[in-house]
N, C-alpha and C positions, 0 to 999 in steps of 0.2 A: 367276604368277611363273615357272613351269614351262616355260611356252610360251614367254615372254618370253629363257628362259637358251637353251632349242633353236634358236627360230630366230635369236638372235645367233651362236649355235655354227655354224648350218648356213650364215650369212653368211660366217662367215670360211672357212670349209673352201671355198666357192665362188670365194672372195678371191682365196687360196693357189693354187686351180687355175687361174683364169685366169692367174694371173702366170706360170704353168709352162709353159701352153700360148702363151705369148707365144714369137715368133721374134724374136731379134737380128740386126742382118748382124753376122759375126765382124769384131771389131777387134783391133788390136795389145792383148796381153794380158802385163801384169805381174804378173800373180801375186795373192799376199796384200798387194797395197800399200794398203789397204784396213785392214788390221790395226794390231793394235802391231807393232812391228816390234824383238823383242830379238835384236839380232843379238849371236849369241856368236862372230864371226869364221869360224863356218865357212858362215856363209853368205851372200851369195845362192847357193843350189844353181840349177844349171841343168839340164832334163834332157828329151830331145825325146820328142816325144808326139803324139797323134794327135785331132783334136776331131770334132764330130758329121760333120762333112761330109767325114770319111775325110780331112784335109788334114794334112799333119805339122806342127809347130810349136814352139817352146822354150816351158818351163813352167817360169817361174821362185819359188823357194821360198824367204819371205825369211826366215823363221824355221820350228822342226819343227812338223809339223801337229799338236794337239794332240785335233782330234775329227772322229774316221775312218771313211765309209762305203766299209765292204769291201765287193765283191759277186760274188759264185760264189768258188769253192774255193780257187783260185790263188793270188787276192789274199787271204783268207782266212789260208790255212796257212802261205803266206810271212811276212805281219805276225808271226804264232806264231811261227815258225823263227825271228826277228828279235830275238825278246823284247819285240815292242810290243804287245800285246793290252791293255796301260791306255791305248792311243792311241785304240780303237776302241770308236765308238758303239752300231753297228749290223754286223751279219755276215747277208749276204742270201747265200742259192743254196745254201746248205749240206743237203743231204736228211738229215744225221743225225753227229751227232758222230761214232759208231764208222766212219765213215771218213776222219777225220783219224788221224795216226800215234798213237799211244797217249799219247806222251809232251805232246801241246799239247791233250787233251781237259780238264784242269782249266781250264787257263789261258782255255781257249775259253768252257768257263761261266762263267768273271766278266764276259764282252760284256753288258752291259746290254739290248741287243734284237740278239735271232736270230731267223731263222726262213729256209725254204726260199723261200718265196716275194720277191718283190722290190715293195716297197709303193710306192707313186705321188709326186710330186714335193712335194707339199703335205705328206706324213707327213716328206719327210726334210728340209725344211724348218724344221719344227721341231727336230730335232735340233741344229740350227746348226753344220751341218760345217763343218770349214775345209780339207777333201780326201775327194775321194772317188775310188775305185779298182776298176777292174774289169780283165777279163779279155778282156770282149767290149763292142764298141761300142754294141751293140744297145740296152744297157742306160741310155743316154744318148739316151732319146728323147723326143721330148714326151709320149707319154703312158705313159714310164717316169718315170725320176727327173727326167728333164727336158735339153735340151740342154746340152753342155757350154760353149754360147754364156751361155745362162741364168746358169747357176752362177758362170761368169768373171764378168759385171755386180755379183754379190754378192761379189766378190774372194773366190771360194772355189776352189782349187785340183783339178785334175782330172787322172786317169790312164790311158790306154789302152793295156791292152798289145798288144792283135791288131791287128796290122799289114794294113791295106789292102791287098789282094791285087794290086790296079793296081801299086801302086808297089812291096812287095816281095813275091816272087811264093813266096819258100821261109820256112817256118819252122823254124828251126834250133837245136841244142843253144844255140850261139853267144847266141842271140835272148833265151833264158830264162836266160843269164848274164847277160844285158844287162838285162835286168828286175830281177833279187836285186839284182843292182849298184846299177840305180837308184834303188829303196827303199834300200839301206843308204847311199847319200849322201844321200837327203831326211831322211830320221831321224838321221844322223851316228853310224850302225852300221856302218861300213864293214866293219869285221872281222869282226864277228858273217857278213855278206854274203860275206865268202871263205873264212867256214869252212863255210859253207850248199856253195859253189859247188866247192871242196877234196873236202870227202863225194863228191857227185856226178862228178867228175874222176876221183878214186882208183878208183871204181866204171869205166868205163871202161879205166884203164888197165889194171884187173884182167885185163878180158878178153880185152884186144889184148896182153898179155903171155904169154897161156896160150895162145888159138889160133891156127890155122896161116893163115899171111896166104894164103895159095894158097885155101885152104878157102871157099867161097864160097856157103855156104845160098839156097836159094832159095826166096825169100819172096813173101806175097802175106797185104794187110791190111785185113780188108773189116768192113762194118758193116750188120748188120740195119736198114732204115728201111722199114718196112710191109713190102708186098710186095718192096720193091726190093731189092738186094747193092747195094752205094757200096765201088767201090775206093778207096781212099786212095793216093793218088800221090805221088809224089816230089816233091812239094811242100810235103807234110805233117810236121811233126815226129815223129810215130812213123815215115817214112818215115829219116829224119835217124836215128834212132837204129840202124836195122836197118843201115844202109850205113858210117855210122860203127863198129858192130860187125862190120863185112867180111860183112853180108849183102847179097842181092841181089835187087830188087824184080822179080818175073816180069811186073809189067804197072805201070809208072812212070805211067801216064794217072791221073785223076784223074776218075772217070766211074763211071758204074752199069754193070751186067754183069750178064747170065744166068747160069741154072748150068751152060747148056751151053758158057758161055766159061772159067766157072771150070774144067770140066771138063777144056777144051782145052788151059786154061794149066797145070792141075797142077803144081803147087807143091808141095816137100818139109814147107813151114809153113804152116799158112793162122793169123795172128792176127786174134782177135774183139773189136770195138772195144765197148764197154759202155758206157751213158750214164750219168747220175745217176740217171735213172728205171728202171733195170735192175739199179743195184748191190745189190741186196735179192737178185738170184737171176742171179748171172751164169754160174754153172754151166750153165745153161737156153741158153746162147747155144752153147757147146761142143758140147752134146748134140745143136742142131737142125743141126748139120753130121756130125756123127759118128753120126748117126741118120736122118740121110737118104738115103732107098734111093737114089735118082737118083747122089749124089754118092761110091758105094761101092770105085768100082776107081780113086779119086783115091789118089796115093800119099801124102798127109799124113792121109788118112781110115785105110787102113790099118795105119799107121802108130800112129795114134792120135796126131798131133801137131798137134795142133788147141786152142789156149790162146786165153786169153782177156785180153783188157788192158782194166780199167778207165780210163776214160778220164781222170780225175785225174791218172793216171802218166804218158801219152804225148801228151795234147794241151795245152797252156798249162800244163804242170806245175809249171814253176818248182821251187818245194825238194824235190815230190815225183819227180822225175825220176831220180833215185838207183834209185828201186821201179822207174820205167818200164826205166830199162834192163836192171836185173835181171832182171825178167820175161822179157823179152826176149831175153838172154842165154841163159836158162833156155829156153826153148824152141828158140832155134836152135842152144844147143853142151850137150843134155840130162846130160852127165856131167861139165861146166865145175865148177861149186859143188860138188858132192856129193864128188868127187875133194879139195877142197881143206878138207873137213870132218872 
């Protein structure tokens, strides 16, 4: 009887994955038409969007989605910020609650399934989402959750917020407004959505009202990947934030670099980008600049102005972008905050 309940089990798991690993061509796609459809007037939401094949597209929502795969941090902490965490089935990408804001760690334990890792298309199939939301495209692959071609066939709604680099080449405060925004009209939290996005504004004007518009820090924002230095260009959202704060990028390319370039460019800032796999010890990332002989007569080594940004704050932050600019702030106007404390 044993063997008889496994291999029906191992049948269906095999089922599930082929269905996943099936390709659709993309067609015109309505949404949850698929569902019940209780429209309470405020919908159909419309709201543009990006599917596997990097192409933009209207995602339309005929009613609020009621069972939510988040995945990585973004979409994660914005649902929290939102007040939706009973929307949400699963919470994938997260390395550990104590790096959500203090105030969304309870709410975040009543998620029915967490976990850092991202499970295969067969596991969130059975969930029976009727939306699923990420950060990064990546995550909508065949042999991730599965295309976002797949998921339409099952009239299950999908969300991308990273933007095709083809089509738009900056990511901008602007961008991650436009995200909060977008969530707080599929769920019909509008409000909740402009007091998320208020926070984060007021933080800004804070410190374009304090410092001197002439005043122009010279920055440079790089990232440990093995061996390499990766500048971050003016492309970048933490780029958006330093120039938005009247600083100014020593090297706006978007490229790797030696340290004899970082050397040459010397910059008054140098900020340290930090992954999820690093947030346990990001101190470690400050130190291997500020401790290394080679990079010694750099005037931000001297200086000691050498910080560190988790990358939660500055890259697809969305509600957390309040932190990213303060950090931020705090490192290129070091007596802004403390002055007004």
């Amino acid at each position: 009887m044993k063997k008889n309940t496994v291999g029906f089990l191992v049948i269906v798991v095999i089922i599930l994955g082929l269905f996943c690993l099936i390709t659709f061509e993309q067609e015109p796609y309505t949404g949850q038409a698929g569902r019940v459809n209780e429209n309470t007037g405020h919908y159909p939401v419309i709201v543009m969007t990006y599917n596997s094949n990097s192409q933009p597209y209207e995602e339309t929502f005929y009613q609020e989605p009621q069972r939510v795969i988040a995945v990585w941090q973004s979409s994660i902490e914005t649902m929290l910020a939102l007040g939706l965490e009973d929307k949400i089935v699963a919470a994938l990408g997260l390395p550990d609650e104590v790096y959500l804001k203090s105030e969304y760690r309870e709410a975040y334990r009543k998620i029915p399934y967490r976990d850092f890792r991202l499970f295969k298309c067969e596991t969130a199939l059975t969930m029976d989402p009727d939306f699923i939301i990420t950060c990064w495209s990546s995550a909508f692959s065949k042999r991730g959750l599965g295309r976002t071609d797949f998921w339409h066939e099952r009239h299950v709604n999908t969300y991308v917020s990273e933007m095709p680099s083809h089509l738009v080449p900056y990511r901008t405060i602007a961008e991650e407004y436009r995200f909060i925004r977008d969530l707080g009209k599929i769920f019909h939290v509008e409000s909740r959505a402009e007091q998320v996005i208020g926070n984060i504004q007021r933080e800004i004007d804070y410190v374009l009202e304090k410092v001197d518009p002439e005043r122009k820090p010279q920055v440079m924002i790089i990232q440990f990947m093995g061996s390499k230095i990766k500048n971050w260009g003016a492309n970048s959202l933490q780029a958006d934030i330093v120039t938005t704060l009247n600083g100014q990028l020593r090297l706006p390319t978007d490229t790797f670099i030696g340290a004899e370039h970082l050397i040459e460019l010397d910059p008054e800032i140098i900020f340290v980008v930090g992954t999820e796999w690093e947030y346990h010890n990001l101190g470690n990332l400050a130190t291997k600049v500020l401790d290394d002989r080679a990079l010694q007569s750099m005037k931000a080594v001297k200086q000691h102005r050498v910080y560190v940004l988790p990358l939660y704050a500055v890259n697809y932050s969305a509600t957390r972008l309040d932190e990213g600019i303060r950090r931020v702030a705090e490192g290129m106007y070091p007596d802004l905050y403390s002055a007004s404390q």
